[in-house]
MIPA-917515 format. One record per residue (C-alpha): residue in one letter; x, y, z. Coordinates in steps of 0.02 Angstrom, whole numbers, plus 50000, padded with zeros to 5 digits. Example, Ala and Ser with C-alpha at 12.3 -4.5 7.8 and 13.67 -1.06 7.14 Angstrom:
<sites>
a506154977550390/s506844994750357/
</sites>
This chain:
<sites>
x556045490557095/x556455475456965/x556815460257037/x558355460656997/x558755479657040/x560265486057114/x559775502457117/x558065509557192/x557235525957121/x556165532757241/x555285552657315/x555575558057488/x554825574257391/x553925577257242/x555485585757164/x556935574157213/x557295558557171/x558365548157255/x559495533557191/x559685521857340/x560965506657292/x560715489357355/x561335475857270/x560095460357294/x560975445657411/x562835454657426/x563405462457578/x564205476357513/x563695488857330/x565035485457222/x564965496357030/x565065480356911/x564625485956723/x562735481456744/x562575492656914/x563395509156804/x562405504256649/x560755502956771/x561305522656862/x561545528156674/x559465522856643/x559115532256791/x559815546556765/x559285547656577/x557505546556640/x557805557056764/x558455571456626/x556885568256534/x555995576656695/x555675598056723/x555015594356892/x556495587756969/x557605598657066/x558655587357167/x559435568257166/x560135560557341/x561335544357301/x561385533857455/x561275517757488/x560175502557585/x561515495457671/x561655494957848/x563725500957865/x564185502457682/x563905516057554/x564995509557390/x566265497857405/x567145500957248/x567455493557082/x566935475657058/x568785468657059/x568465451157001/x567745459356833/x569315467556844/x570275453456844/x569355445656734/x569725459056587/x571665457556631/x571875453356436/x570945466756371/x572135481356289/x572705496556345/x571335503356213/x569855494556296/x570425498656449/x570415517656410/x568645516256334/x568265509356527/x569015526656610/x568075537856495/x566555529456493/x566555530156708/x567135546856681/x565805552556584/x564585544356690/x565075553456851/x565125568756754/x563145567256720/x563165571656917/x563555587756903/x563085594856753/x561095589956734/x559855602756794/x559585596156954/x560775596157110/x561365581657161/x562035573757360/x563215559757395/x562195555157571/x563665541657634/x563325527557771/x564785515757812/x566075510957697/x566555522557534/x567955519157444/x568625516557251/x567145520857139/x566005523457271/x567105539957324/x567605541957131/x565545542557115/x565265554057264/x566465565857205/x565425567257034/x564115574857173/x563805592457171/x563915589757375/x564025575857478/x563645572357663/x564205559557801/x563935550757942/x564645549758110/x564295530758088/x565925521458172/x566025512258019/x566095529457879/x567725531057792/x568145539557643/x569445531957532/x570365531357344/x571545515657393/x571715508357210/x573545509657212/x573515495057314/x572985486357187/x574425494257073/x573305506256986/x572535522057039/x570735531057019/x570275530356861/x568495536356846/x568735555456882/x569665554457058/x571205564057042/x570535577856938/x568785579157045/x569535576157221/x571185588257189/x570005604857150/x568935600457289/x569945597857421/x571775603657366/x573135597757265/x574105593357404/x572715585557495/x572405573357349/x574075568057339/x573865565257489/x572345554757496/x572775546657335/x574715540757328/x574525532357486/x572805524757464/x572555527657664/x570565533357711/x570165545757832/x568735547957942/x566995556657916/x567695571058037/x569415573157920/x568385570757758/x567185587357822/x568805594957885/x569745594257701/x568125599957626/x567925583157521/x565895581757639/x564945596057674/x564105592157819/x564215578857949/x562385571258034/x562025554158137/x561505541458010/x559745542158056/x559785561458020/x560555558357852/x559025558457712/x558565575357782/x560185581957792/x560465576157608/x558605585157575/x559055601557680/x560625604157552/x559435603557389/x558365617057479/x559705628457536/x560665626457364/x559025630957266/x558885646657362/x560825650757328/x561275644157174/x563095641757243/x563225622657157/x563175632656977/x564815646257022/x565745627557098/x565225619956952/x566085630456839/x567475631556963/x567835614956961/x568175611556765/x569615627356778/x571305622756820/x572025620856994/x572705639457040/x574475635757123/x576225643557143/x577265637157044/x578745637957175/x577405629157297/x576885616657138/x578955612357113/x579095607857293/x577765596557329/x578215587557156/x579925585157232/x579425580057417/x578155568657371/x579115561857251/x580645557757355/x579305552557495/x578415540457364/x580195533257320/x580795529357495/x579175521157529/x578885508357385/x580845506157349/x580355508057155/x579305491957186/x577615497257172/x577545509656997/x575505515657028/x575955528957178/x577375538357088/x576105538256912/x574795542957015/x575995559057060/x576335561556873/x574455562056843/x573945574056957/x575385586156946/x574995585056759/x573305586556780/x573395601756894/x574105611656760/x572485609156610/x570805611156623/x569535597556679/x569285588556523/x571005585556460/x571495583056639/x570195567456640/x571035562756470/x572875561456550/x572025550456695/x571335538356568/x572995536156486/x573855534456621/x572705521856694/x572595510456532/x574715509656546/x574495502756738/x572995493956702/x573565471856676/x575635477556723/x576245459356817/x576115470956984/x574325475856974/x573875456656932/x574865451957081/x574065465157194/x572375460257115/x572795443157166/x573045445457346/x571585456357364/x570535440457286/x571515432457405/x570855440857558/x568995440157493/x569155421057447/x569705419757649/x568415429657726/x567195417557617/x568025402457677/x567135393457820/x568835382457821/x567975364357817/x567555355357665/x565855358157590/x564365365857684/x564945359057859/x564415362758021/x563885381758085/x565315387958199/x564935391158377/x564845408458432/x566195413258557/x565855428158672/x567035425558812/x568815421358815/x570305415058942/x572005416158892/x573455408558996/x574995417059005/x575315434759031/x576875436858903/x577305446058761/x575955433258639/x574775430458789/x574415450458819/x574285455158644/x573035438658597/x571945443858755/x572105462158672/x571405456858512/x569805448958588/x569665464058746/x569535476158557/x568355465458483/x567085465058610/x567335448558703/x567585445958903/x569215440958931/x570085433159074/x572005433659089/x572745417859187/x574855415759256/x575385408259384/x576505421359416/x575725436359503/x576855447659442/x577015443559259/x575085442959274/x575195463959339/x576395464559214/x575045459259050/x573585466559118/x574665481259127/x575155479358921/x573535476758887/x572635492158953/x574165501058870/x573765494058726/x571955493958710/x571865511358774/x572545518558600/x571385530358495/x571745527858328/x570565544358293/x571765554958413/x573235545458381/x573605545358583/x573155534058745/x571475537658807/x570995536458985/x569115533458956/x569595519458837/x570755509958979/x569375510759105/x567835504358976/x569125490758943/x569705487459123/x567895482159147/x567855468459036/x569775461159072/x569995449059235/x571715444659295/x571915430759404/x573115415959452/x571745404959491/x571515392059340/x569875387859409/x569005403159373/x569235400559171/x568095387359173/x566575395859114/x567375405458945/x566865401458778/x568805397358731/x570335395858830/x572115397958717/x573395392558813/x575135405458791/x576445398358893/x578215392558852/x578595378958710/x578665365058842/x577505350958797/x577265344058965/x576855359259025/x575605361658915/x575095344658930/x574785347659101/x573845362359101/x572535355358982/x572255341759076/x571895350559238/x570585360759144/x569755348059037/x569285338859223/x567795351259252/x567585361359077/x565825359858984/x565735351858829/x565645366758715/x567185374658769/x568685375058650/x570315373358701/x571615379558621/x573575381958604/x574545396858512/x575895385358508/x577135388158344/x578135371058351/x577345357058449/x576505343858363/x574335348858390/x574165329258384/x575345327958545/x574845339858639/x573065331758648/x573765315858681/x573185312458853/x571425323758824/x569685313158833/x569065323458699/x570355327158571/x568895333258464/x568755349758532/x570555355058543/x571475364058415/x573075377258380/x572635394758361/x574595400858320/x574365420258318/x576155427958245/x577095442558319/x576475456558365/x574695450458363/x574095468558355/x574955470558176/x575115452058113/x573205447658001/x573885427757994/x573345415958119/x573545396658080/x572215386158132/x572915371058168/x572045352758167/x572385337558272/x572045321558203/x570665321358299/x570035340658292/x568175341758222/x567595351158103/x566345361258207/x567875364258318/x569015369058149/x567535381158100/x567285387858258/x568995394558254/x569055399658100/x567395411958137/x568515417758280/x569955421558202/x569065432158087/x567895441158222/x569695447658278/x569985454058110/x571325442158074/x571505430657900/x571355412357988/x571975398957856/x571695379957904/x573165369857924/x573405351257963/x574595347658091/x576575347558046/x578195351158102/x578215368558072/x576495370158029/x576475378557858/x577315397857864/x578845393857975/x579005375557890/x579225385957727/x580215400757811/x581335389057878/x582245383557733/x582345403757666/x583485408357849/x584515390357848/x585255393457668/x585645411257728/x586925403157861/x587465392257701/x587775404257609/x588885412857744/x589885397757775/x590085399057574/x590835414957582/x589605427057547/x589295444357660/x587925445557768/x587365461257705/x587435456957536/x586235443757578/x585085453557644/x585295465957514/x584845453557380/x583405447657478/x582695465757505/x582815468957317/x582065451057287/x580405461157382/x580725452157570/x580395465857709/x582275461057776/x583445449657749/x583695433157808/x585165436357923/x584195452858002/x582745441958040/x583885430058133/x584325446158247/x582225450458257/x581675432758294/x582995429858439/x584405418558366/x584215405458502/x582265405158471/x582725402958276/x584055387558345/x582905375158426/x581625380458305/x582815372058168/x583085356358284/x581375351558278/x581535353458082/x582965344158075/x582435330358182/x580655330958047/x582035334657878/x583495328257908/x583955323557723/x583565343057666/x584235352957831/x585855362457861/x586805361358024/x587515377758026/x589035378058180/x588955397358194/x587195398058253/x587685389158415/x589285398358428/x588335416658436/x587475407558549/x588875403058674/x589315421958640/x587555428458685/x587455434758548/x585715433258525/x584955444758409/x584155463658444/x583385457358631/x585445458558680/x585825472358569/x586935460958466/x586715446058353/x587405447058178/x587385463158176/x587665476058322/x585965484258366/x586385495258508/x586555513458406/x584875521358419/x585385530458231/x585685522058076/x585845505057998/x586225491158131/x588235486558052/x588825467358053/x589255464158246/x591385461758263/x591345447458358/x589995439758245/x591195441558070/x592465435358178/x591615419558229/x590795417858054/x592555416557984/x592905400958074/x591685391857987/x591935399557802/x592405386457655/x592205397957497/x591535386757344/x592935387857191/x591825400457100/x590845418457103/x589165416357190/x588055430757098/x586735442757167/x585595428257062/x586095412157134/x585885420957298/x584015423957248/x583725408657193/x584575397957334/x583415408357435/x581935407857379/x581665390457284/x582095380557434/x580355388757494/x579305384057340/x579985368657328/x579545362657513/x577715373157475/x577575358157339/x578155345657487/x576675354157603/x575385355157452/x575855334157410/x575395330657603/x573935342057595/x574385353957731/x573445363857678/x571875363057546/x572135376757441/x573875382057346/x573035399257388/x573135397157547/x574955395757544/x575065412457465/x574025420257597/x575035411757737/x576685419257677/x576015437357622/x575265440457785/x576375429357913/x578155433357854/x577845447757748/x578215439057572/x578045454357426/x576385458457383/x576925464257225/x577345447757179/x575555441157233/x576185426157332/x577575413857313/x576655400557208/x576055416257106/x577385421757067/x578105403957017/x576545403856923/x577295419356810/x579035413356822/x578435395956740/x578915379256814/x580025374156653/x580975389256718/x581165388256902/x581535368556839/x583085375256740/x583385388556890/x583995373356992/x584675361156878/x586495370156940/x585995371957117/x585695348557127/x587305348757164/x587445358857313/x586245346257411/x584635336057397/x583695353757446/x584005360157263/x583235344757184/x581655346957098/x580065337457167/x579085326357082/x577385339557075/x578725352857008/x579455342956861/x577655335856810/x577115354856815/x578595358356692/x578015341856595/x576255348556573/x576735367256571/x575165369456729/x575155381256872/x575105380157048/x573525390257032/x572705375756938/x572585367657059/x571545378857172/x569725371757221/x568675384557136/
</sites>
């Protein structure tokens, strides 16, 4: 093997070969140009050969096979035309194609992780085989990234395992398991890992005696044998389906569709010459950049140690406490019970205490494999969860996050009745999502070692977590958290401390101009219809209802008390208040929630009191101001937060708001997508909004941006 190598020939047998990928010094095999161009030498060396019979693909890696594409040479080529781009299909086309029509047989033998190219190679396999390793998956998710498989996968998966089956597999970009992939017939048998080389080995044999590989073989360049009344209906369904899911958003799913269905119809090769056109029209659209953005995005943050430089090596944590049995409490000491650690649950209330431990178990005890509540997977849990009201006995975890209510001397008071006997390498830490991180570890003798951890509900589906620093936080503390925030599978970005921390300091302004806007006249669900379109996953005013209005009230008091020159004091917050109406924990808010069927409608009472408060400005508000007044009061305080350095990356912004309030991905992240809009543009946007209030004015960053026609993103680190 070259030093260099990616890919290793070597001979379990005399007559097969087999092409074992492992990229030197990466975690994962990824297919950058090189790694093809290096399988393309082996295999014409390979054809050279009359004494080869068989070739087993497989890979060194401990829990990965392929991991796709390599997406930053993707992005890098986002320039290159629709004719290069075509020239890319058909050249990975071809390549995979070498797989099954050589002399030899060949096996896909998959460990761990294969998705993207790795599956789009595998299916190029004459068979391929699995593993029962916890960590196998088989998947085709590139329309996530606003494209969709464009080196053979919709015209080799949909005549091996079904038309339907494909769509399937390939519209929604979802994996399934080694079990599902032999059930669909995509993997032909299913082995331990450690039984997999002679598994791969036993299939060579047992196809030389048969020669069943040749009649698939010419099987699979025929096309796909359907009814057509059975062909018209899944076109329609899926279509629909598609539709209702990305809201006309998201383009790749619905031409993935076209592709197949098209495909289904011709023969192998012209099939593979639809997919290449089709792919070369998705490939550099604004939405794939933007999804290619946040998936560099997510692979800059699982690189990112969060300190500056090198830094100190984070601790590893292999016990928690959490305090407080709530709704946030249970579902953080959920997270770590799933990831492995020992966790203790702390209230002083025995029966809220009965009550998490109870959530938890519930929770935990979910089998994602059987899609129901398993009974062996509460009781393995139960053994490693502790309930207790007894502070005391926290003392010896790795971490203790405190969960309790947003009462600073509460909290106050509870740290500082731990800290008394705790050992110097505990953390502590709070989840809190308002008070100050500096405060709270006012009275502490070493400030150093506490921190926020601010998990967002429901932990079990939110991947943010803000880790948040004290003036006097360390950086072996900041890493440390970081590391565990990312053991629980969660996208940890570092924040410095802040009213409002960074995602609900920049959310806030979003919900304040929606009560604005309906003291100016404008219908509630108008707003939130705009907002939807604009990409949000609801509206402004139906978030209000989500978040608890009351909770979204003294949220805004401790931003008004830190903004007072740039925030609204809307009157009809506090008078749904006074009505309880509080939002979908009361069944009524702003809207009335308590129908089980159908759209929540604007409560009565809630219009009634709204109208109170309504002075209509002396002119038509459009669907566009309503966007913009929105949405820029956002970016512009992200510029406030950059200036301050809340954060050290503009990326990190992007991140925060994709994954903690559910800004579009197809937009690739609010600075992003200011990026594309231009700041000379989003400057004129608001030159009508200044006078409406200081919020509309342009900052200093934004108009030298305009000046100098930069972008947020040049300003990233690296």
């Amino acid at each position: 093997m070259a030093p260099n190598s990616s890919i290793k020939l070597s001979y379990p047998e005399k007559d097969i070969a087999r092409l074992t990928f492992d990229l030197p010094d990466k975690g994962a095999n990824i297919l950058s140009h090189p790694v093809m161009e290096e399988l393309a030498g082996h295999l014409d060396e390979l054809a050279k050969r009359d004494d080869i019979v068989g070739v087993i693909l497989d890979s060194a890696k401990p829990s990965i096979f392929i991991a796709g594409a390599d997406i930053r040479e993707f992005a890098a080529s986002m320039e290159v035309d629709t004719k290069r781009t075509y020239e890319m299909c058909r050249w990975g086309q071809t390549l995979f194609g070498r797989l099954h029509t050589n002399k030899w047989i060949t096996v896909a033998a998959i460990n761990g992780t294969c998705v993207g190219g790795g599956t789009e190679l595998a299916l190029g396999c004459d068979r391929r085989v699995v593993t029962t390793h916890d960590k196998t998956e088989i998947g085709l998710p590139e329309v996530k990234l606003g494209i969709y498989p464009g080196w053979g996968g919709t015209v080799r998966l949909s005549r091996l395992v079904g038309l339907g089956n494909a769509v399937k597999m390939i519209t929604s970009g979802e994996s399934v398991s080694p079990q599902k992939a032999l059930e669909l017939g995509f993997a032909d048998d299913m082995v331990p890992p450690e039984h997999l080389l002679a598994a791969a080995i036993g299939i060579i044999r047992e196809e030389e005696k048969t020669g069943q590989y040749k009649q698939d073989r010419a099987k699979r360049v025929q096309p796909i044998s359907i009814n057509e009344t059975e062909f018209g209906f899944m076109g329609a369904t899926a279509s629909a389906y598609i539709q209702q899911q990305t809201k006309g958003q998201y383009p790749a799913p619905l031409a993935a569709l076209e592709t197949l269905l098209g495909g289904a119809m011709l023969d192998a090769e012209a099939a593979l010459e639809l997919e290449a056109q089709g792919m070369a029209s998705l490939f550099g659209t604004p939405v794939n950049a933007a999804l290619i953005n946040v998936f560099l995005l997510t692979d800059r943050n699982k690189k990112d140690s969060g300190v500056a430089g090198d830094g100190p090596q984070p601790r590893k944590l292999q016990s928690a406490s959490v305090i407080g049995a709530g709704i946030m409490g249970s579902g953080i000491a959920a997270a770590n019970l799933k990831r492995g650690l020992a966790v203790k649950l702390n209230d002083a209330n025995a029966e809220a205490l009965q009550r998490g431990a109870s959530a938890i178990l519930d929770e935990v005890s979910f089998d994602k494999a059987t899609r129901s509540k398993s009974v062996e997977r509460a009781i393995e849990y139960a053994g490693r969860l502790r309930s207790t009201t007894n502070s005391s006995e926290l003392l010896d975890s790795d971490i203790i996050i405190e969960a309790v209510v947003e009462n600073l001397e509460l909290k106050r008071k509870i740290f500082a009745g731990l800290e008394e006997n705790l050992p110097e390498t505990t953390i502590l830490a709070s989840n809190t999502s308002t008070l100050p991180i500096t405060k709270l570890a006012g009275n502490l003798k070493h400030p150093e070692r506490f921190v926020g951890i601010h998990f967002f509900n429901p932990v079990r589906k939110m991947k943010l977590v803000e880790v948040i620093r004290g003036e006097k936080t360390s950086d072996e503390t900041a890493a440390t958290a970081v590391a565990y925030a990312k053991g629980l599978g969660k996208f940890p970005i570092v924040v410095n401390d802040g009213p409002g921390f960074l995602v609900n300091r920049l959310l806030f302004p979003y919900m304040n101009e929606a009560t604005q806007l309906l003291q100016d006249g404008v219908d509630m669900k108008r707003i939130d219809k705009v907002a939807v379109k604009f990409g949000m996953p609801m509206g402004p005013i139906a978030l209000y209802d989500m978040v608890g209005i009351d909770t979204s009230f003294y949220a805004g008091r401790t931003m008004y008390d830190a903004f007072p020159d740039r925030t609204l004091v809307s009157p009809i917050l506090p008078a749904l208040i006074k009505n309880e109406r509080l939002g979908t924990k009361k069944g009524y808010g702003f809207y009335n929630h308590e129908k089980k069927k159908g759209r929540p409608e604007p409560d009565p009472m809630a219009l009634e009191l709204i109208a109170r408060y309504v002075d209509p400005p002396q002119r038509e508000i459009t669907d566009a101001e309503i966007e913009h007044r929105l949405i820029l009061p956002m970016l512009l305080e992200a510029t406030r937060a950059l200036d301050e350095g809340v954060v050290r990356d503009p990326r990190d912004v992007d991140l925060g708001l994709i994954f903690g309030i559910g800004f579009p991905p197809f937009k690739g992240g609010l600075l992003f997508w200011a990026d594309t809009v231009g700041a000379k543009t989003l400057v004129e946007w608001l030159k009508p909004l200044e006078e409406i209030g200081k919020r509309f004015v342009p900052t200093e960053m934004l108009l030298d941006m305009a000046k100098n026609d930069s972008k947020f993103y040049d300003r990233a680190s690296n």
